[in-house]
DSSP file (Angstrom, degrees, kcal/mol; ACC not computed):
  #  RESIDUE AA STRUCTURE BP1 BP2  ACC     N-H-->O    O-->H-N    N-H-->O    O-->H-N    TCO  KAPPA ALPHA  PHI   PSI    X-CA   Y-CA   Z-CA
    1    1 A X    >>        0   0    0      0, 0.0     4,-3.0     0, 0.0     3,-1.6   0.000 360.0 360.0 360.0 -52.8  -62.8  -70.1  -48.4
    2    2 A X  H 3>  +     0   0    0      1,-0.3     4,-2.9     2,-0.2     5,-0.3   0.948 360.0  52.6 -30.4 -55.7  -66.6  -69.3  -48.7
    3    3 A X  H 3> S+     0   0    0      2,-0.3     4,-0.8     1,-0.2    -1,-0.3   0.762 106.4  47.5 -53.0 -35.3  -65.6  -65.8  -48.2
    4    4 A X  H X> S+     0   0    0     -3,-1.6     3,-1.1     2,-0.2     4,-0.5   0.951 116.1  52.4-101.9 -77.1  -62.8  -65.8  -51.2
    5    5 A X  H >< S+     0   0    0     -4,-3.0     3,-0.8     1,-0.2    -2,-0.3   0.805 104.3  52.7 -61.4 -15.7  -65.8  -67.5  -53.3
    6    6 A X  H 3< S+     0   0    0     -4,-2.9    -1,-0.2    -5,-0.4    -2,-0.2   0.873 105.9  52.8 -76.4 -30.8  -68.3  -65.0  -52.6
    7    7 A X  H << S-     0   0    0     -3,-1.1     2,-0.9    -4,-0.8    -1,-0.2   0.339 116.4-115.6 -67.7   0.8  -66.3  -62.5  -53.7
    8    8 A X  S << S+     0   0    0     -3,-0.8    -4,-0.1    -4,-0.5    -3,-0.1  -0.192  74.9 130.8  67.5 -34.4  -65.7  -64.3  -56.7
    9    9 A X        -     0   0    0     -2,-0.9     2,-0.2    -5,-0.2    -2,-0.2  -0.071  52.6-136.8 -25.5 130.7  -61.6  -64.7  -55.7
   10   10 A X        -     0   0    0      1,-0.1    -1,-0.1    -6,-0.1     0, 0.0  -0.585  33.2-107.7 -97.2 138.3  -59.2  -67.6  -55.6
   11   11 A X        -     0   0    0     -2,-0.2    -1,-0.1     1,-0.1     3,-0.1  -0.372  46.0-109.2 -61.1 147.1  -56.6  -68.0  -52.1
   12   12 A X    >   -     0   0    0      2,-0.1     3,-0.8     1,-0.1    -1,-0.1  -0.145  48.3 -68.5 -77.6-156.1  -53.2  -67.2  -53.3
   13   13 A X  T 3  S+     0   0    0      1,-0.2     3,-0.1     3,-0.0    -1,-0.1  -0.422 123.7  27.3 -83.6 162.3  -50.6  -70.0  -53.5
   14   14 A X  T >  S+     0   0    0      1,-0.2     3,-1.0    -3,-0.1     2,-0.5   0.553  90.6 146.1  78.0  16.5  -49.3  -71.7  -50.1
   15   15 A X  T <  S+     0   0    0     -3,-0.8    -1,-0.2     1,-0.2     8,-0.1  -0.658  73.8   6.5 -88.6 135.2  -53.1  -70.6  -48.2
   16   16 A X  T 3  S+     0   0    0     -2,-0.5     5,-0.3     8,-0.3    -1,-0.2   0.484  94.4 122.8  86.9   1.6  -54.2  -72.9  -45.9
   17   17 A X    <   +     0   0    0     -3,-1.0     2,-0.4     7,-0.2     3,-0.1  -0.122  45.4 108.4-102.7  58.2  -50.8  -75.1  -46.0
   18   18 A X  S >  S-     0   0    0      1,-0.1     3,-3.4    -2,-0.1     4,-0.3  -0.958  87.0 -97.0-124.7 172.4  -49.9  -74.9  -42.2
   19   19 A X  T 3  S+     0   0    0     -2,-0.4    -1,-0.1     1,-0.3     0, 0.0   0.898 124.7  38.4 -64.1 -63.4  -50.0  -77.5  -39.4
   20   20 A X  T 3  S-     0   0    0      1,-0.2    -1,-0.3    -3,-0.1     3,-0.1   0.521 113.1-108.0-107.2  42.0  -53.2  -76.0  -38.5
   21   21 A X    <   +     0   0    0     -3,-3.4     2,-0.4     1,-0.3    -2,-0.2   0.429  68.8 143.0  90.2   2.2  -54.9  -75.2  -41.5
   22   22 A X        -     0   0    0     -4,-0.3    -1,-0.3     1,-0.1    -6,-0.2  -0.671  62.9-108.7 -94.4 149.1  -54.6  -72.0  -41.2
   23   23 A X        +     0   0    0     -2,-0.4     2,-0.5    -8,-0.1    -8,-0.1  -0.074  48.1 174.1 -39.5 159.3  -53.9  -69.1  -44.0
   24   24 A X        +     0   0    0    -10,-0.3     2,-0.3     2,-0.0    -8,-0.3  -0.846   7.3 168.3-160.8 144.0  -49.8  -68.0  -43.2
   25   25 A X        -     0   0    0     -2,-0.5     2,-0.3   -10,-0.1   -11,-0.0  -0.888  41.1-103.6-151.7 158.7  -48.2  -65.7  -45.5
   26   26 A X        -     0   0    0     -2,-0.3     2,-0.3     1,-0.0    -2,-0.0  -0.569  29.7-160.7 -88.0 142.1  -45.1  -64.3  -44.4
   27   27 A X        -     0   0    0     -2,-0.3     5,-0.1     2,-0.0     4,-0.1  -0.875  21.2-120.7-146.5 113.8  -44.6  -60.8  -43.0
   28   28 A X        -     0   0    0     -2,-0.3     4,-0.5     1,-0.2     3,-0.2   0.100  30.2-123.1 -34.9 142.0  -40.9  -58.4  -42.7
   29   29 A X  S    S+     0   0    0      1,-0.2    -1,-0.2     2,-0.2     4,-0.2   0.132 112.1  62.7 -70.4  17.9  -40.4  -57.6  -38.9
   30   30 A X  S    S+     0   0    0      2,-0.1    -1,-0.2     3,-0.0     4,-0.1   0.033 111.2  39.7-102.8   2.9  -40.4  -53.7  -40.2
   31   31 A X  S  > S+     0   0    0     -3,-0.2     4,-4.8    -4,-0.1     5,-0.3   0.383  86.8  90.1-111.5 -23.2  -43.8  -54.3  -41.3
   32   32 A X  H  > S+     0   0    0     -4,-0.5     4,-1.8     2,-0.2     5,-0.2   0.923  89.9  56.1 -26.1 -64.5  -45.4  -56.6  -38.3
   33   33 A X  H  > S+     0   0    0      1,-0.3     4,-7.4     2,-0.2     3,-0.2   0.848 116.8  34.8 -32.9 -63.9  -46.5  -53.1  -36.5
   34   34 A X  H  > S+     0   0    0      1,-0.2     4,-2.9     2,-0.2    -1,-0.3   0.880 111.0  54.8 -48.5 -52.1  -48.5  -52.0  -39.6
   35   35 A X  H  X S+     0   0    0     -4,-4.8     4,-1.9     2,-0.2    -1,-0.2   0.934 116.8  44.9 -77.8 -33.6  -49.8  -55.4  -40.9
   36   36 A X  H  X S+     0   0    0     -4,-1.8     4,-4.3    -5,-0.3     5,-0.4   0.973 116.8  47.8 -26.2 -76.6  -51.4  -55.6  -36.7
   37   37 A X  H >X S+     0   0    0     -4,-7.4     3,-1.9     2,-0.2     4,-1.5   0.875 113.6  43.9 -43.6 -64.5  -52.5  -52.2  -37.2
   38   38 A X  H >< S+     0   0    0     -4,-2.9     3,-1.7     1,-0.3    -2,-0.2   0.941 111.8  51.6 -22.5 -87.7  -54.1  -52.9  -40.6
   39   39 A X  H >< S+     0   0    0     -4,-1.9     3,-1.6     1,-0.2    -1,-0.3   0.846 103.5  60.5 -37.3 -37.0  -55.7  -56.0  -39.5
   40   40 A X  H << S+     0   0    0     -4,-4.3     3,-0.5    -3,-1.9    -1,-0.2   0.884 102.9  66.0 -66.2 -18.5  -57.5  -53.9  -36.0
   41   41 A X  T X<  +     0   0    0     -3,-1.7     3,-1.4    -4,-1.5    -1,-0.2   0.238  58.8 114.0-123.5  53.4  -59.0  -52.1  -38.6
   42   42 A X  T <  S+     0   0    0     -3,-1.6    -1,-0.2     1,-0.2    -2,-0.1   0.245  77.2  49.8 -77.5  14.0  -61.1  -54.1  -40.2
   43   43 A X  T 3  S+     0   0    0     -3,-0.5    -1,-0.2     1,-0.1    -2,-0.1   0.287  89.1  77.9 -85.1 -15.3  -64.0  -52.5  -39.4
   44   44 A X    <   +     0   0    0     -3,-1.4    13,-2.7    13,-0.0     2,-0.3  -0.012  59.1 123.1-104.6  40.5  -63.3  -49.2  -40.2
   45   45 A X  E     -A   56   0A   0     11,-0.2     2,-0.3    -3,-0.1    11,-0.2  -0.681  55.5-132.8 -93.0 149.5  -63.7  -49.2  -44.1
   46   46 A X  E     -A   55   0A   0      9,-2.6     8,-0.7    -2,-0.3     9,-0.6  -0.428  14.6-151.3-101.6 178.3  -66.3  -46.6  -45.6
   47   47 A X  E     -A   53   0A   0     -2,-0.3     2,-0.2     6,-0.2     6,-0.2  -0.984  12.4-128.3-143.0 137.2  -68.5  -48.0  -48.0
   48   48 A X    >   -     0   0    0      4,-3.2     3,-2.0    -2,-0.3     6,-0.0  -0.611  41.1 -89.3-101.5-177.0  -70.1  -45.6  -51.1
   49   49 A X  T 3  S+     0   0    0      1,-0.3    -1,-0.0    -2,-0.2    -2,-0.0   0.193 128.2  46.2 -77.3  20.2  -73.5  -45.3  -51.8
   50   50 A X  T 3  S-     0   0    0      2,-0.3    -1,-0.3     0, 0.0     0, 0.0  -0.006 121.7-105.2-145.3  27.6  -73.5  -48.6  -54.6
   51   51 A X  S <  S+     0   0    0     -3,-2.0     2,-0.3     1,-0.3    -2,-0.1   0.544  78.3 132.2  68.3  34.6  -71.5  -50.5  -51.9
   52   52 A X        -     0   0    0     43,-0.1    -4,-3.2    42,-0.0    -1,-0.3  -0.817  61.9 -90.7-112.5 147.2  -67.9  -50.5  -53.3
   53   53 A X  E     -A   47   0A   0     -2,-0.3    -6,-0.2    -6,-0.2     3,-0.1  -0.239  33.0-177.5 -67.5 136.0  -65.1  -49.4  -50.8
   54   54 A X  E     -     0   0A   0     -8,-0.7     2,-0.3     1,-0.3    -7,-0.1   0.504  46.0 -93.8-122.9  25.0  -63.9  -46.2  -50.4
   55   55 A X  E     -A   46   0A   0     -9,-0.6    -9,-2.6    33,-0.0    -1,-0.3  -0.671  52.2 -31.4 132.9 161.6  -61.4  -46.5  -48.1
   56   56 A X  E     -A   45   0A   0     -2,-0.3     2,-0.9   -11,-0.2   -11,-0.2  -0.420  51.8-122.4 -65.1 124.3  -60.1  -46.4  -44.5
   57   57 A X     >  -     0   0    0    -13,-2.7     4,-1.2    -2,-0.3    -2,-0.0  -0.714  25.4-164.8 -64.8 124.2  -61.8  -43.9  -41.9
   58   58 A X  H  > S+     0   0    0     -2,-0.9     4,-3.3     2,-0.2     5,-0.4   0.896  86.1  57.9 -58.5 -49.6  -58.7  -41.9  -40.9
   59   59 A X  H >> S+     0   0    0      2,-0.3     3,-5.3     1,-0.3     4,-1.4   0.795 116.1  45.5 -41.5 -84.0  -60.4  -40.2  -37.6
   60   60 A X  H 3> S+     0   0    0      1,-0.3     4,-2.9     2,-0.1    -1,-0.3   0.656 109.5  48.6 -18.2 -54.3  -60.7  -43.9  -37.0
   61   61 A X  H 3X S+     0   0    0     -4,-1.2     4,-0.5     2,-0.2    -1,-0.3   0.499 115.0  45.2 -78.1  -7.4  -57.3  -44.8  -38.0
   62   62 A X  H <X S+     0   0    0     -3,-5.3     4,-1.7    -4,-3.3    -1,-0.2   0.779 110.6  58.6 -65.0 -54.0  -55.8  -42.0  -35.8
   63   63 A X  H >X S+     0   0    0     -4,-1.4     3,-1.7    -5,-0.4     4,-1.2   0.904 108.3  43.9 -33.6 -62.3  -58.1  -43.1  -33.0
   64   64 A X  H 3X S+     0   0    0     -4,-2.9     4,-1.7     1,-0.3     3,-0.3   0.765 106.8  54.9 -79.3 -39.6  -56.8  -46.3  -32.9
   65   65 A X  H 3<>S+     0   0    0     -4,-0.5     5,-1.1     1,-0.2    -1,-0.3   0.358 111.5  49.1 -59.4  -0.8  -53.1  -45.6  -33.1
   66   66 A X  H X<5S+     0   0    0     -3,-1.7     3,-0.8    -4,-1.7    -2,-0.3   0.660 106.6  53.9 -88.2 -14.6  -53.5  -43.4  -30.1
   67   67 A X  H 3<5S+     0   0    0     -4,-1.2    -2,-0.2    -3,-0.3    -3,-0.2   0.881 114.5  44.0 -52.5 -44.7  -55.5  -46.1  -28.0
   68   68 A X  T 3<5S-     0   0    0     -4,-1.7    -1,-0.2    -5,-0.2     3,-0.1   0.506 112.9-126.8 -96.8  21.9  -52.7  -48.3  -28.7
   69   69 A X  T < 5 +     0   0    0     -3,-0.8     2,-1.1     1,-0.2    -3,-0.1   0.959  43.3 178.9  45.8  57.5  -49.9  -45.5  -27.9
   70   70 A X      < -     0   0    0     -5,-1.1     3,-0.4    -6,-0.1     2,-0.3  -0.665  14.1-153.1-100.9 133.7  -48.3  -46.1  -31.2
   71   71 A X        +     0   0    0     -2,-1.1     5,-0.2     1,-0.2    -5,-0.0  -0.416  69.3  32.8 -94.2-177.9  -45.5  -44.1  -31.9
   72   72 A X     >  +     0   0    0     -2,-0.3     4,-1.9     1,-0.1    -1,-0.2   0.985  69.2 157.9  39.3  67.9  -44.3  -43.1  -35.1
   73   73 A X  H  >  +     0   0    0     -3,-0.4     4,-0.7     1,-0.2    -1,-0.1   0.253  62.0  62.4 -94.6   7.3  -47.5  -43.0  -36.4
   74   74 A X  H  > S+     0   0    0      3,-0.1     4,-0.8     2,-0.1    -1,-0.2   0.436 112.5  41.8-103.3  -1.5  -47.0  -40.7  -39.3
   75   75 A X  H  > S+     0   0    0     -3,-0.2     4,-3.6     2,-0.2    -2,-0.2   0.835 119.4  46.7 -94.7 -51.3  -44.3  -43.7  -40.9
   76   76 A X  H  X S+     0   0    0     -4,-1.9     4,-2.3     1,-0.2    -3,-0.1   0.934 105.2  57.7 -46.3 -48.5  -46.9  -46.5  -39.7
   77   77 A X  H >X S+     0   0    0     -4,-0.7     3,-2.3     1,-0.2     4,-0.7   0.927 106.4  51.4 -54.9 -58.6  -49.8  -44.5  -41.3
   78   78 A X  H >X S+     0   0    0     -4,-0.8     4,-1.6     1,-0.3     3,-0.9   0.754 107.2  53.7   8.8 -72.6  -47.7  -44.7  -45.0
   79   79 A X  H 3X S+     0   0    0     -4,-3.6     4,-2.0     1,-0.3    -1,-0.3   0.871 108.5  46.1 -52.4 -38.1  -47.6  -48.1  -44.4
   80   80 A X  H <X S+     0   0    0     -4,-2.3     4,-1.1    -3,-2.3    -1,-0.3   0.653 109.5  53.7 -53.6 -26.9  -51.6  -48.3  -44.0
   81   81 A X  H <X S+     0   0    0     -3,-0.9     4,-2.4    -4,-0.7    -1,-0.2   0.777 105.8  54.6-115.2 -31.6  -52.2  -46.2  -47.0
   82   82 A X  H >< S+     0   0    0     -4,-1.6     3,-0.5    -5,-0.3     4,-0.4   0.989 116.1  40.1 -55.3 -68.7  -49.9  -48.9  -48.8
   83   83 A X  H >X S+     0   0    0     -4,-2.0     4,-1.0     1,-0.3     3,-0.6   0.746 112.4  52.2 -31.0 -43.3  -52.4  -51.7  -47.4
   84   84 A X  H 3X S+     0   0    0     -4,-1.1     4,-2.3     1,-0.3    -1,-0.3   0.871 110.8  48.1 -90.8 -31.6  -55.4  -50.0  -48.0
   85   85 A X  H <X S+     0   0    0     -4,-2.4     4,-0.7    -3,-0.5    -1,-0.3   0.686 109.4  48.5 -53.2 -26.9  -54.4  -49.4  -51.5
   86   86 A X  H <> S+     0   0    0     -3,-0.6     4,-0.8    -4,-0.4    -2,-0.2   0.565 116.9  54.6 -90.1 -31.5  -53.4  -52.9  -52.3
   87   87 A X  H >X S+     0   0    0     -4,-1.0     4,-2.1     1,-0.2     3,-1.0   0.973 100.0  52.6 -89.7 -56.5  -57.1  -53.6  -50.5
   88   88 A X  H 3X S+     0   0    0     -4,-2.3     4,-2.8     1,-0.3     5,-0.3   0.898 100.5  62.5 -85.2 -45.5  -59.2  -51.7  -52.2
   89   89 A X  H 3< S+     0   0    0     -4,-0.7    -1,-0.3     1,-0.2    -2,-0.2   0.894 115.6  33.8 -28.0 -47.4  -58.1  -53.1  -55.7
   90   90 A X  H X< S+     0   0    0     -3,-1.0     3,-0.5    -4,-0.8     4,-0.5   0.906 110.3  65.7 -81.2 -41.4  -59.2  -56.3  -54.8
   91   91 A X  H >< S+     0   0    0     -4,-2.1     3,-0.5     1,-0.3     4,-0.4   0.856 110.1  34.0 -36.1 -47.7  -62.0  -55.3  -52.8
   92   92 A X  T 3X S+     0   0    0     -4,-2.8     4,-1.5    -5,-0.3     5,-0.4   0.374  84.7 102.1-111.9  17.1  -64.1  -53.8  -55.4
   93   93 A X  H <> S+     0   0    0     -3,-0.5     4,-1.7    -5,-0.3    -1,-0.2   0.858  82.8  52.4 -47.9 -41.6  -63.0  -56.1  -58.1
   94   94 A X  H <> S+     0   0    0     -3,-0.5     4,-2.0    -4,-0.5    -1,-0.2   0.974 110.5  51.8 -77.0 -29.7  -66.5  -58.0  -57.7
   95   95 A X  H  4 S+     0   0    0     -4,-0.4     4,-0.3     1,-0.2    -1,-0.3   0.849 109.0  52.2 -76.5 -18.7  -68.3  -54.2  -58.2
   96   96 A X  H >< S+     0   0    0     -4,-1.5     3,-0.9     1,-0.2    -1,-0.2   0.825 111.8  47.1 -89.9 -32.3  -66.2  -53.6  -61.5
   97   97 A X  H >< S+     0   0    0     -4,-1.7     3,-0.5    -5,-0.4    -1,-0.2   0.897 104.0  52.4 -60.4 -31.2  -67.3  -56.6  -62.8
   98   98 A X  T 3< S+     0   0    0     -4,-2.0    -1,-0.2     1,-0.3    -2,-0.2   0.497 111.1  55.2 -81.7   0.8  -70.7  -56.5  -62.2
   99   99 A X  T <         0   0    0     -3,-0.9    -1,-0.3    -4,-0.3    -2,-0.1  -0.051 360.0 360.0-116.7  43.1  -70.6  -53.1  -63.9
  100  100 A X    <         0   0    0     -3,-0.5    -1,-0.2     0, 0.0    -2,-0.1   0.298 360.0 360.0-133.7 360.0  -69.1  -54.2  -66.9
């Protein structure tokens, strides 16, 4: 929650309501692979020089779908580009604000 308020952001509805307190959101089994992938590669976001995202390293995001011998990695990547699109809105929401 700290995290969600430093970012100035609210949890969506139904966060936090499972047996052990932890966030659940529901996720398709044609999506699992992706939302896994997504999640290993929270480390790999590039950053611009006033410290708003710009995105997923790809090199990374190849690396890491051959370490973990995924196939059908050009449908999986798609899915990523979906994620990472949906992320970065929200991500740099606290940098459009402070520059407005």
């Amino acid at each position: 929650m700290e995290d969600l308020d430093a970012l100035g952001l609210s949890p969506p509805p139904g966060w936090g309501e499972s047996r052990d307190d932890k966030p659940t959101f529901e996720v398709w089994p044609e999506n699992w692979e992706a939302v896994v992938l997504f999640c290993r590669l929270s480390t790999q976001w590039k950053l611009g020089a006033f410290g708003g995202f710009i995105g997923l390293d790809y090199v990374a995001v190849d690396a890491t779908m051959r370490l973990l011998k995924i196939r059908q990695r050009e449908r999986l990547f798609g899915q990523i580009q979906l994620m990472e699109s949906a992320a970065l809105a929200v991500l740099n929401l606290p940098l459009k604000k402070s520059l407005t």
